[in-house]
N, C-alpha and C positions, 0 to 999 in steps of 0.2 A: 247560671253564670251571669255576672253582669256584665249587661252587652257595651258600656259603655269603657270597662278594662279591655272586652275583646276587638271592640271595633273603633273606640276610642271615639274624642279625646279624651283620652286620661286625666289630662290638665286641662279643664275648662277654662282658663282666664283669656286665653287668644279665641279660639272657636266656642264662642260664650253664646253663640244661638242657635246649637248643632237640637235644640229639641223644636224648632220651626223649620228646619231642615228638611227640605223632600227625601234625602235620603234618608232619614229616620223612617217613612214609610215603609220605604221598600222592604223592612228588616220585618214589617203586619202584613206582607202580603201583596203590596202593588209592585208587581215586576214588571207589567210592562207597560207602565204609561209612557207615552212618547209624548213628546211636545210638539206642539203645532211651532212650523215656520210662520213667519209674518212676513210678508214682503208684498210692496205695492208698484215692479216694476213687470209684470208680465207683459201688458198692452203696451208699453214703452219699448222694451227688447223684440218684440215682434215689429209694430212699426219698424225699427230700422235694422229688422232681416231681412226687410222687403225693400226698404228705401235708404240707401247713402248718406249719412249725416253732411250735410256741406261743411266742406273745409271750410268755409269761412267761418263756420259755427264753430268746427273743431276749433281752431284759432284762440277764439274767444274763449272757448271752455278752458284752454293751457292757459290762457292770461287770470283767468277767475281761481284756477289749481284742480279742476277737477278733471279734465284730460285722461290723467292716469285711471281714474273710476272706469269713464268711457271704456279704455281700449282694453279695459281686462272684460270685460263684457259680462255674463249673466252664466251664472254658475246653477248646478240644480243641489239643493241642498239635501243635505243625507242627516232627517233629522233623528234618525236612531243616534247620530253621532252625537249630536248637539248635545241630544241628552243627555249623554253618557257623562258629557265634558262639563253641564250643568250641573252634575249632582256631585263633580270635585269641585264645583268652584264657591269661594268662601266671601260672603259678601263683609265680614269683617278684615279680612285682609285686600281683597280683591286677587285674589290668586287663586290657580288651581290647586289644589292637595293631591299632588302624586306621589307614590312610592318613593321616587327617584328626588322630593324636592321639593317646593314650592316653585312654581312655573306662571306665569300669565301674559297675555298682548300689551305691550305695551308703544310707545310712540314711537319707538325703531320700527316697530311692524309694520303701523300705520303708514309711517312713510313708504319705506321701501316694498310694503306689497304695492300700495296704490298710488302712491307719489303727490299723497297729499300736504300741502304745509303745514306744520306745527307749529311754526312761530309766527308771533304776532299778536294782535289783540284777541280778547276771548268774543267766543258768539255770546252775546249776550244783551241787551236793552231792556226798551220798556213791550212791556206785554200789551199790546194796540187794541183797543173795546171800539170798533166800528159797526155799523151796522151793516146791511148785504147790501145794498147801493150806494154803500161808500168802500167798499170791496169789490163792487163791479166794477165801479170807477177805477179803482187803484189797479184792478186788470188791465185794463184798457189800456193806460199812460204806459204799463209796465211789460203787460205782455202780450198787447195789441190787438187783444179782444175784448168783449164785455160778455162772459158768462152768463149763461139763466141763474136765477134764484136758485132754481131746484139743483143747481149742482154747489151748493154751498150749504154746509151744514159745521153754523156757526162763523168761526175765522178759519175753517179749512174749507179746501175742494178740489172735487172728483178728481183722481188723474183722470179719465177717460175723455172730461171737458178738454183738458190740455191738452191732450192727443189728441184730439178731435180738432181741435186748432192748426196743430200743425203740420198734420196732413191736410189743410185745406192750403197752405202757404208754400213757395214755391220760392227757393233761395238760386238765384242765379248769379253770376259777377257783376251785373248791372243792378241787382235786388241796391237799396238805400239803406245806408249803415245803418239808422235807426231801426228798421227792421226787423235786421241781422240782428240786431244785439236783443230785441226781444224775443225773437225766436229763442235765440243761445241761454237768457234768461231761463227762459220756459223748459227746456232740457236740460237746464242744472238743477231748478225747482223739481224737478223729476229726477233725476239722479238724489238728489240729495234728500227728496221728501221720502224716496220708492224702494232706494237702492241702501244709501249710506245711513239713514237715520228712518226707518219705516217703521209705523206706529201699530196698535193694537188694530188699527181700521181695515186696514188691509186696502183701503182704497180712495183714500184722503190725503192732503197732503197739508199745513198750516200754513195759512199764508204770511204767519209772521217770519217765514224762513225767507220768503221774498224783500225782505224790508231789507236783507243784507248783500243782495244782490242788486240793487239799484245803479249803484257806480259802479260798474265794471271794473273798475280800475283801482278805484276804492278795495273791494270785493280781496283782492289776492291778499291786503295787509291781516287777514283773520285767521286765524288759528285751527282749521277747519280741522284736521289731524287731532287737537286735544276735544274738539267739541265730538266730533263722530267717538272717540273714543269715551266720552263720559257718557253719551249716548248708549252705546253697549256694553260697557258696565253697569248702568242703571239695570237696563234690560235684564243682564243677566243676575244680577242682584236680588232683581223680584223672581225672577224665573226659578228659585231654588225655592221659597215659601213654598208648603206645602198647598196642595190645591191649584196650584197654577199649570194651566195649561195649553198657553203660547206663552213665545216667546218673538221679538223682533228685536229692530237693531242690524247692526250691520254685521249678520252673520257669515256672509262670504268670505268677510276679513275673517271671523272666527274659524269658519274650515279649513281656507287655506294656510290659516299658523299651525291648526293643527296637524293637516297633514304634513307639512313642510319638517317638522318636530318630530310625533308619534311614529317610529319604521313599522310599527306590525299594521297601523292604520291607512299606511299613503300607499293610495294606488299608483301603480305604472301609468303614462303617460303616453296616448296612441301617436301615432304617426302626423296626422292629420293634427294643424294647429292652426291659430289664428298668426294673421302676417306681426310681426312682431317687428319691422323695421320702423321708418318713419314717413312719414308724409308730406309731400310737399307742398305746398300752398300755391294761390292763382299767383300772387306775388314774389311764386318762386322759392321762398323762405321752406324752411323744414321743421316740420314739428316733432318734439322727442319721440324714441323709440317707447314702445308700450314698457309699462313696469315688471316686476318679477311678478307680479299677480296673476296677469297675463298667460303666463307659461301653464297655469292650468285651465285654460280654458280649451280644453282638446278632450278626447273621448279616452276615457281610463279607465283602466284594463287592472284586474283583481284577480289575477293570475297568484301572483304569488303574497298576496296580501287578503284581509279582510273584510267584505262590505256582508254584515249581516244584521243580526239585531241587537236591543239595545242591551239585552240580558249578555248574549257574549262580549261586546264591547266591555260593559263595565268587568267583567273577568279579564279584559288582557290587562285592562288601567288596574285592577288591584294586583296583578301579576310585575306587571311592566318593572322591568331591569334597565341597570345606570348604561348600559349597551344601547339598549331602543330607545333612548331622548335624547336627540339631536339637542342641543343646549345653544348652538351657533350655527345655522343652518345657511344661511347668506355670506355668497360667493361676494365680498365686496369687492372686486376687484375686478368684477365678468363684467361684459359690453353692456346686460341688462342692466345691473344696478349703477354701474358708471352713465351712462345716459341721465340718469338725475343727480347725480355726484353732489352737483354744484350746491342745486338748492337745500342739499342735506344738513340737520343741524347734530351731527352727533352729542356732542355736550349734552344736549335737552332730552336726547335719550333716554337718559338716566338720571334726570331731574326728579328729585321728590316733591311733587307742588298738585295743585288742587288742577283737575279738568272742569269747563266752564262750559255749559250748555242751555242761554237761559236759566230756568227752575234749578236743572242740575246743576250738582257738584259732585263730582269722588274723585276720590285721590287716586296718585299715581305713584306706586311703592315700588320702583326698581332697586331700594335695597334690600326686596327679601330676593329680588332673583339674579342676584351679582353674576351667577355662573352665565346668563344668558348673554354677558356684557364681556367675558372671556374674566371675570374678577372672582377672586373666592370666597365663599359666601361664610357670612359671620352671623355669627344669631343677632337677628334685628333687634333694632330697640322694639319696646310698647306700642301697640296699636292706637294711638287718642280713639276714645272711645267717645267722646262728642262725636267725632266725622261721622259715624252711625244713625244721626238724628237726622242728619241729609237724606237721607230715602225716605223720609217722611214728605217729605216739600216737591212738590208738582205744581205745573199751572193749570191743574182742574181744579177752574172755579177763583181762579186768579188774575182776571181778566182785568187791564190797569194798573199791576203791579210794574213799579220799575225794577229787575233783577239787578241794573248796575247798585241800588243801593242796597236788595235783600239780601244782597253775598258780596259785599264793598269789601269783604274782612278777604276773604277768599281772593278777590279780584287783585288785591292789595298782596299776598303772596303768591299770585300768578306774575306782576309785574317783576316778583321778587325771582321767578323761575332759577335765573344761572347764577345766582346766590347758592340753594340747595341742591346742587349737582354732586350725584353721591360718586364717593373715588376711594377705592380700595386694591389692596395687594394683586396683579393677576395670577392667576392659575399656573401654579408652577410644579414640577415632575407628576406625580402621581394628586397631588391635595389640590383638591378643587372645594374642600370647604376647611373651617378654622376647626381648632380641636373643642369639643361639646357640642357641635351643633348637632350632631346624628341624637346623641343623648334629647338634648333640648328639643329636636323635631318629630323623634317617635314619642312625647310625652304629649305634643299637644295637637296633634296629627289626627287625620282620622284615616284610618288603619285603611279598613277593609269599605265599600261600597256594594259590594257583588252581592244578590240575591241568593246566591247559590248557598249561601251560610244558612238562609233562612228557610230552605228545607228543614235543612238537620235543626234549625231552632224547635219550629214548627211541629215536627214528627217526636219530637222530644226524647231524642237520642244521642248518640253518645258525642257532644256539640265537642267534648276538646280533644277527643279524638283526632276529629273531622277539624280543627285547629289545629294540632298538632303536623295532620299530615301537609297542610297549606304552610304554615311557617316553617317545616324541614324543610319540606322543597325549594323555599324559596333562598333558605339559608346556606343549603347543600349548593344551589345557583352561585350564590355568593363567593363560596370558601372556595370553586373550582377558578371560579372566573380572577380571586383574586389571588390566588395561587400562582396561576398562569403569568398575572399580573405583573407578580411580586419578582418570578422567574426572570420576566423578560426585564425589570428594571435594575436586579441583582446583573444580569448578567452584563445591561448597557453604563450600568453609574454605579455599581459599588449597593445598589439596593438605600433604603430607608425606613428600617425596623421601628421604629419610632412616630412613623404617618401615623395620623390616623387614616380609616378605612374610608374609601370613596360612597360605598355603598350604606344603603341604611338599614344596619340588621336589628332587625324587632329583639327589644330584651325578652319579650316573653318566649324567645326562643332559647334564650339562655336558661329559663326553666324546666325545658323537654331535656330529660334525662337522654342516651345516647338508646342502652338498648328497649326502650320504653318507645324510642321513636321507631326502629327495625321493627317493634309488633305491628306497632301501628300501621307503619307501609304495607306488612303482608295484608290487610284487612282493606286496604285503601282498593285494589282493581287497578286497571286499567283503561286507559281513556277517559274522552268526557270531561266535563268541565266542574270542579267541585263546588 
């Protein structure tokens, strides 16, 4: 059978690179490659378990916008999940491919998990070719030390130099502003090299991220929300090519959308949490309440949820029903997400415009995922398939280059951002998408991910059997749920025979004759994951 009718896309012209696709692997035999996490803030998040950040620091960080990073503090990541979530996610559209939709992170998330701004100028400049004593130097003005050589490699360096720094400095109410603001530098360089943007080093950080931290004050006018978010797109971009095997990028933001979303995947939430109030300063002043990120930074409990590996994960995501995805998961109206209210840009939400990160560029498609916006979703336009040339372009080996003129085109429809604000019908009685889209989405979709098919490929047995009994089940899910559905809106409005169906039923279930599928069931067993 070919596997590309049973596991799709059917219609190559949207998923036009699903044969460099790691999940193509999995169907030869690699079930359980996990991804390495990448992350460069461990020595930073220990230093200050042991030592109190100064409020005066705190201060400075809510004036630069990274505050909200801080107080969500340091998550341990569960990288069976990651994976799972890398092998839906489509670097030609930048979305994940679920059952239920197309789904992905976008600049609502970024804010309201971590309460970073999204508007404003993009990160971007010239790419600085100095030498290491003219980067010691530029430490020293900037962040009040002058590093050894050996912790520089290249134009990055150690975090562990920078923690070593600022455990030797002692911020008091008399410490000298300039000080202060170095230190706070130095901890947003660390946040921002370690936590929000962490590279394949695992323990480096570039010092051209400091050149945008100079003016403190300057510092907040940046975009830091679309740049961390091109950042993790990238990342995840490359992380689906076959062969790869880390990933970084600012995955904490990626688990906690996901749990916040996926029900069979988010664990319960212990008792014990971090203070979530606000802070008050020596000048008496009060710093915001910590963001909705925040809220999972407590110990969680997998009672009646899932934490296992990656092989069952991707079994619930090819299972997963229009029930278990949270599509609007943010209370906008609780103490947590009102606490940033103010600086919120909804509009740019759902801006269709380029992310700007230096080197990078990728786009940001909030019209394939309208439903996440409470809107009903229409079959998008075409993909430009130029934007795809952009994962080519890094700054290895780039040293000198000015990015304001190697993506002037890009930066040029960034300016343009509340121009391309997408706005459509909201979600009304039962229709949460337009009529064709289920058609249009199971054609170019890709089906199935789960390993568990590629037994039965493998053993070279009866494979549309072992189909058949995965699309009844999932069909029989359907027809009961929208039965139920259909009951309670006949009996609240008069009904509407004429929706189309919420849910996305695979036509090739439409091919499973009725009693052809009852044999099948009796041969299928019980339990266990197929």
């Amino acid at each position: 059978m070919n596997r590309r009718a049973v596991y799709g896309p059917r219609d190559g012209t949207v998923l036009s690179q699903q044969t460099q696709h790691r999940s193509d692997d999995i169907l030869d035999g690699d079930l359980d490659d996990v991804l390495k996490a990448r992350r460069a803030d461990g020595a930073f998040w220990s230093h200050f378990q042991q030592h109190n950040l100064p409020v005066r620091v705190q201060q400075i960080l809510n004036e630069i916008g990274f505050y909200g990073v801080y107080r969500c503090g340091r998550l341990v990541y569960d990288c069976h999940l990651i994976t799972a979530l890398v092998e839906r996610w489509r670097s030609e559209t930048h979305t994940f491919h679920f059952r239920v939709g197309e789904a992905t992170i976008t600049l609502q998330d970024v804010q309201i998990i971590w309460a970073l701004p999204i508007d404003g100028e993009p990160v971007t400049g010239l790419d600085l070719d100095r030498t290491t004593i003219e980067w010691q130097d530029y430490c020293l003005t900037y962040l009040g030390f002058r590093p050894d050589a050996t912790a520089f490699k290249g134009s990055r360096l150690q975090t562990h130099a920078i923690i070593s720094h600022i455990a030797q400095v002692e911020i008091t109410y008399d410490t000298p502003h300039e000080i202060v603001v170095q230190y706070a530098r130095a901890v947003a360089l660390l946040l921002l090299g370690g936590v929000m943007c962490p590279d394949s080093s695992g323990n480096l950080i570039p010092l051209l991220y400091l050149t945008k931290l100079e003016d403190i004050v300057e510092a907040r006018n940046y975009s830091w929300g679309s740049a961390v978010l091109a950042f993790l797109y990238r990342e995840l971009c490359n992380a689906t090519n076959k062969g790869k095997a880390a990933i970084g990028g600012a995955l904490q933001l990626l688990q906690i959308w996901a749990w916040s979303r996926i029900i069979p995947l988010c664990p319960g939430l212990g008792a014990e949490r971090v203070y979530m109030g606000q802070v008050q300063t020596d000048n008496n002043r009060l710093l915001p309440a910590a963001p909705y990120g925040a809220t999972w930074n407590c110990e969680h409990t997998f009672t009646r949820t899932v934490r296992t590996t990656v092989r069952v994960i991707r079994d619930i995501l090819d299972e997963m029903q229009s029930d278990q995805f949270i599509w609007q998961p943010y209370d906008l109206d609780s103490d947590v997400i009102m606490a940033y209210a103010a600086d919120f840009n909804p509009q740019l939400w759902r801006s269709s415009c380029p992310l700007i990160f230096y080197a990078i560029v990728e786009m940001h498609h909030p019209e394939r995922v309208l439903r996440q916006f409470g809107m009903r979703q229409n079959i998008p336009e075409a993909i430009d398939t130029r934007d795809m040339s952009l994962h080519q372009i890094s700054r290895k080996n780039r040293t000198g280059t000015d990015w304001n003129l190697q993506h002037i085109q890009y930066i040029s429809r960034w300016q343009r951002r509340y121009d391309t604000v997408v706005q459509r019908p909201p979600i009304s009685n039962r229709r949460d998408t337009e009529r064709g889209y289920w058609e249009w989405y199971n054609n170019i979709t890709r089906h199935f991910v789960s390993s568990s098919t590629n037994s039965v490929w493998k053993a070279d047995t009866n494979l549309e059997m072992h189909l058949c009994c995965k699309l009844c089940a999932y069909r029989d899910n359907v027809e009961s749920s929208s039965a139920a559905s259909s009951s309670r809106l006949h009996s609240n409005s008069g009904g509407d025979n004429n929706d189309e169906q919420n849910e996305p039923i695979d036509d090739m279930g439409e091919q499973i004759r009725r009693p052809r599928r009852q044999r099948h069931r009796r041969n299928c067993g019980t339990g266990g994951h197929f």
